[in-house]
C-alpha positions as CSV (number, residue, x, y, z in Angstrom):
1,X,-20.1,-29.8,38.6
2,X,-19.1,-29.2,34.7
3,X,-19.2,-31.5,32.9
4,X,-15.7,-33.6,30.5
5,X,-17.6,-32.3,27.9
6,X,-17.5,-29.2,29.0
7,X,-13.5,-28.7,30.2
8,X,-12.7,-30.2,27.6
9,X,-14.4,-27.5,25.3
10,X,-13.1,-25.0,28.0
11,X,-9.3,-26.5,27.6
12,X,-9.0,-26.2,24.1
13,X,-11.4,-22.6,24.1
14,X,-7.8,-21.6,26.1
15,X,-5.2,-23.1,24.0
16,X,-6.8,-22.1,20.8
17,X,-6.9,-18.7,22.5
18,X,-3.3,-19.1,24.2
19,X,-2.1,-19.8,20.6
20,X,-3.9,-17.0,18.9
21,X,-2.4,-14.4,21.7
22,X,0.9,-16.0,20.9
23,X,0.6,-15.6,17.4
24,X,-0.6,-12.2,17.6
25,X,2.1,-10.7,19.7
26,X,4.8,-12.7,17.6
27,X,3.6,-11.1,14.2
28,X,3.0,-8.1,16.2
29,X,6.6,-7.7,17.0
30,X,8.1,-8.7,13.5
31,X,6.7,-5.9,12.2
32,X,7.9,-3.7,14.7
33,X,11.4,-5.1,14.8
34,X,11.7,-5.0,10.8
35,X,9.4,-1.4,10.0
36,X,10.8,0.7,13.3
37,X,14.3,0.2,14.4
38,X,14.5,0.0,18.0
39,X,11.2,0.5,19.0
40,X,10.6,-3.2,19.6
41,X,13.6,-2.3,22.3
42,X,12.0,0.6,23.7
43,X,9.1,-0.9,24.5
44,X,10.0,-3.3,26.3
45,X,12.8,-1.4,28.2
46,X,9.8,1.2,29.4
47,X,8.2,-2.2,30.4
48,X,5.0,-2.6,27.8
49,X,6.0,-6.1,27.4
50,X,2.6,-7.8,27.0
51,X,2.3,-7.1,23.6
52,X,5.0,-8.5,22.1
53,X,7.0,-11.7,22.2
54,X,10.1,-11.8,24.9
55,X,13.7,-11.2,23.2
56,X,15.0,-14.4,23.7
57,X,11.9,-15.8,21.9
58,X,12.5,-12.8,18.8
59,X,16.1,-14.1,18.7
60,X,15.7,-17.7,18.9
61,X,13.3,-17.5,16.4
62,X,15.5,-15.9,14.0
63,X,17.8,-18.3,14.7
64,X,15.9,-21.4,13.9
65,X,14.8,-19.7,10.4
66,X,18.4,-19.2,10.3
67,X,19.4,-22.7,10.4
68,X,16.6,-23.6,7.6
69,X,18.1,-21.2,5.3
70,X,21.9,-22.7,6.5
71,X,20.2,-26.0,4.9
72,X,19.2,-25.0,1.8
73,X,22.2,-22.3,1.0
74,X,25.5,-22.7,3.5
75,X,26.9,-19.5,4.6
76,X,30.4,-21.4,4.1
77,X,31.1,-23.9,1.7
78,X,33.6,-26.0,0.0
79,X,33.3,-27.2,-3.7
80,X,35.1,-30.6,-4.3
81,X,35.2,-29.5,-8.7
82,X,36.9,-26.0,-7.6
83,X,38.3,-27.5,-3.9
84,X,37.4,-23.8,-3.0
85,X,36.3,-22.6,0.2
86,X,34.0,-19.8,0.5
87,X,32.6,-18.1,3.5
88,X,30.2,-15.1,2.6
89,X,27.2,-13.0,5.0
90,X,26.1,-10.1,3.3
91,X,28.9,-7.3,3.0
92,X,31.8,-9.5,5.0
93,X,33.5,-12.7,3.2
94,X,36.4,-14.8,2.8
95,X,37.5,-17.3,0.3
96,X,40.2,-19.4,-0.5
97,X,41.5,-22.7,-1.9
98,X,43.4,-26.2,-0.4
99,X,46.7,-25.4,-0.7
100,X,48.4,-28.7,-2.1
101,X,49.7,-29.2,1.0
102,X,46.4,-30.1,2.6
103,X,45.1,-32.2,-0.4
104,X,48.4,-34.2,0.1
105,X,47.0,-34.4,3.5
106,X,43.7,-35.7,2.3
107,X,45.0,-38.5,-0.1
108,X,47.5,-39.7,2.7
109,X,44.5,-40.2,5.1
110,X,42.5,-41.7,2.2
111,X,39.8,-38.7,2.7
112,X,38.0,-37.7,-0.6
113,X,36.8,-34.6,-1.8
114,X,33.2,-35.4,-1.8
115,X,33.6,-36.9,2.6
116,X,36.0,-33.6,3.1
117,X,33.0,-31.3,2.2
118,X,30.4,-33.5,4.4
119,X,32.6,-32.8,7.3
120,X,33.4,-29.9,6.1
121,X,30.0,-28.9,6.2
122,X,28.9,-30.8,9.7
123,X,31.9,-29.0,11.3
124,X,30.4,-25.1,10.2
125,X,27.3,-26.4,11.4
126,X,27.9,-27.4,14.2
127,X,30.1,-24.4,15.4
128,X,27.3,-21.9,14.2
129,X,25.6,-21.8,18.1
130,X,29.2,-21.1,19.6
131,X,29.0,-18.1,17.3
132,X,25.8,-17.6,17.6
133,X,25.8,-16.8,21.3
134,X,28.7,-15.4,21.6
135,X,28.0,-12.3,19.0
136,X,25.4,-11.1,21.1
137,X,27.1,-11.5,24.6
138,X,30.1,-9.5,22.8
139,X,28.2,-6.8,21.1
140,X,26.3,-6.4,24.4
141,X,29.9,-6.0,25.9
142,X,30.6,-3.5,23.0
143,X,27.2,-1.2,23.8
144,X,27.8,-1.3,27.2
145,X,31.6,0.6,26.8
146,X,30.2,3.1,24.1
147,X,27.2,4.0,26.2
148,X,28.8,3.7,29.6
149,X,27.4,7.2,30.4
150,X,24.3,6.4,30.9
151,X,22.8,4.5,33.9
152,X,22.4,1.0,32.5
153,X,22.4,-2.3,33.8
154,X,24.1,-4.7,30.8
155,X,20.8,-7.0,31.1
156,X,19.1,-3.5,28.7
157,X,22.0,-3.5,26.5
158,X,21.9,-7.6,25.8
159,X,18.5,-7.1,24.9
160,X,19.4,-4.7,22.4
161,X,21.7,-6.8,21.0
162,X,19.4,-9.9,20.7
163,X,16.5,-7.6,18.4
164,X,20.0,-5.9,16.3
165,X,21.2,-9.7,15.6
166,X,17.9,-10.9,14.6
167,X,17.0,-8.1,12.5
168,X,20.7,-8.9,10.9
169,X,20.0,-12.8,10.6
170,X,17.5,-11.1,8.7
171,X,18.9,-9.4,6.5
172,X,22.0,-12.4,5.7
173,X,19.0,-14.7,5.3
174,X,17.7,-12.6,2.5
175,X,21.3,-12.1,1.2
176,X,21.3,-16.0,0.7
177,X,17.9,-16.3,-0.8
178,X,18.7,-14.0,-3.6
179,X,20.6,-15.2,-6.4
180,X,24.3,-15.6,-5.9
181,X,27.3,-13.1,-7.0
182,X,30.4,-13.7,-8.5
183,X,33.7,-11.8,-7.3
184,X,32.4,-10.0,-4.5
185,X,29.1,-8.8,-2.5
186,X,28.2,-6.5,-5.6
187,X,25.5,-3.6,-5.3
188,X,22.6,-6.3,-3.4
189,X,25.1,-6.7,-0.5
190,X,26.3,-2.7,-0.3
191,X,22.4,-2.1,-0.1
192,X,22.1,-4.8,2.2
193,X,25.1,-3.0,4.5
194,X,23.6,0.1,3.9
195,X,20.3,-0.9,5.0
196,X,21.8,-2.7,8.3
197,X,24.1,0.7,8.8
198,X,20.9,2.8,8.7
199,X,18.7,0.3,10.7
200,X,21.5,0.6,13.5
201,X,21.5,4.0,13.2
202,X,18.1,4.7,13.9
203,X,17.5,1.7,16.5
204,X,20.5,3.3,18.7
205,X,19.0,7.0,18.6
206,X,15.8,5.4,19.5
207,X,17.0,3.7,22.2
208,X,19.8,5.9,23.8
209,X,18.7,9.0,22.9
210,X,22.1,10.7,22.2
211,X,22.8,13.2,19.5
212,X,22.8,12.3,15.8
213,X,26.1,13.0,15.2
214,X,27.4,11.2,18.1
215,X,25.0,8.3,17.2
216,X,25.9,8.1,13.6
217,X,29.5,7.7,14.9
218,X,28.9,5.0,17.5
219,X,27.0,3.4,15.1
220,X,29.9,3.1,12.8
221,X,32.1,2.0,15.0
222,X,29.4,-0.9,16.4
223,X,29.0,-1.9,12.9
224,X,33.0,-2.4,12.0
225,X,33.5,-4.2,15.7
226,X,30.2,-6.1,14.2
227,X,31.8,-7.2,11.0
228,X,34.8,-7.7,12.3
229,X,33.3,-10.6,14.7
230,X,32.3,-12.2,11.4
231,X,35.0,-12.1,9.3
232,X,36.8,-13.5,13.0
233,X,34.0,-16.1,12.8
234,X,34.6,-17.6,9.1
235,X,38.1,-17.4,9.0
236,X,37.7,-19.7,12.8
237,X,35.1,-21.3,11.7
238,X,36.9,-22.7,8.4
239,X,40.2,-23.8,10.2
240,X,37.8,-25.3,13.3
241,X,36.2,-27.2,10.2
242,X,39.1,-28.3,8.4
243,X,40.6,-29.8,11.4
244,X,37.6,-31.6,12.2
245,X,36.8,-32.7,8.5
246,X,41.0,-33.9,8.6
């Protein structure tokens, strides 16, 4: 009979080894889903899963550096000196001010500037899952009527969609990180749109195998339904918030 001693050196033998394997495959498929577009995909569609972490887990953890980033730089703001709105990720934005209307509105309802952006702010936050979620269940949707030829199941399409999101929660972290622009995404966020263009590019010929021609142009069009889910997104997600901060 073993010893405590001994299962309990045998217990944490496995989790310290449990939690190396776990690091391991989760570095293990950064690097794949940043250096080799689509290939993170692949694999696991051809079933070499053990490797690498699930997609869910890719995604989610995207997600949660996501929301640090959210914390230290908003993706949509309001400034109480300009009483501006902004809404900027990477190449897409959308700004404007209170129209005097709505600041009539505040000082009725006794609602300063400075508890107008806290809600403000709560309010974005608080709808970024909603959007979240649903950007990857619709782009799935999207990839599933381009590549309706080929035999399948949406399950390998969503799963495409969660690796292209996270890889673009990527990039719009590192868009926030760098120092801010002033009238408009200047030459960092056309690179940045570029570089998600390209990545798409290559992570759909990877994946679905079709001509280049024909994959440069579903690309396009995935990219334009892509950034037009965002620019839907801000311009929702500041009218959701100023309800909710009214």
């Amino acid at each position: 009979m073993r010893s405590p001693l001994e299962s309990g050196r045998s217990f944490l033998g496995d989790a310290a080894a449990s939690i190396a394997d776990l690091d391991s495959r989760a570095l293990r498929s950064a690097a794949l889903l940043v250096t080799r577009p689509g290939a993170l995909t692949a694999e696991y569609l051809q079933g070499r899963r053990v490797r690498y972490t699930a997609p869910l887990q890719v995604y989610l953890a995207a997600v949660a550096l996501f929301f640090l980033v959210n914390a230290y730089r908003p993706f949509v703001t309001f400034d109480p000196a300009t009483r501006r709105i902004t809404s900027s990720l990477n190449a897409a934005g959308v700004s404007g001010n209170l129209s005097k209307s709505e600041l009539t509105r505040l000082e009725r309802r006794g609602i300063s500037l400075e508890v107008f952006q806290e809600r403000f702010s709560g309010a974005v936050t608080g709808y970024l899952p909603t959007f979240l979620i649903g950007s990857v269940l619709l782009f799935a949707l999207v990839l599933a009527l381009f590549f309706r030829r080929q035999p399948r199941r949406y399950l390998a399409h969503t799963i495409f969609a969660l690796h292209w999101t996270a890889f673009y929660l990527l990039l719009m972290m590192l868009d926030r990180l760098l120092p801010q622009r002033q009238g408009g995404p200047g030459p960092v966020g056309v690179v940045l749109a570029l570089t998600a263009l390209g990545y798409l590019v290559l992570a759909l010929k990877r994946v679905y195998g079709q001509p280049w021609l024909a994959t440069f142009g579903k690309a396009v069009g995935l990219y334009l339904v892509f950034q037009t889910v965002l620019i839907a997104w801000m311009l929702s997600a500041v009218a959701i918030a100023f309800a909710i901060a009214l």
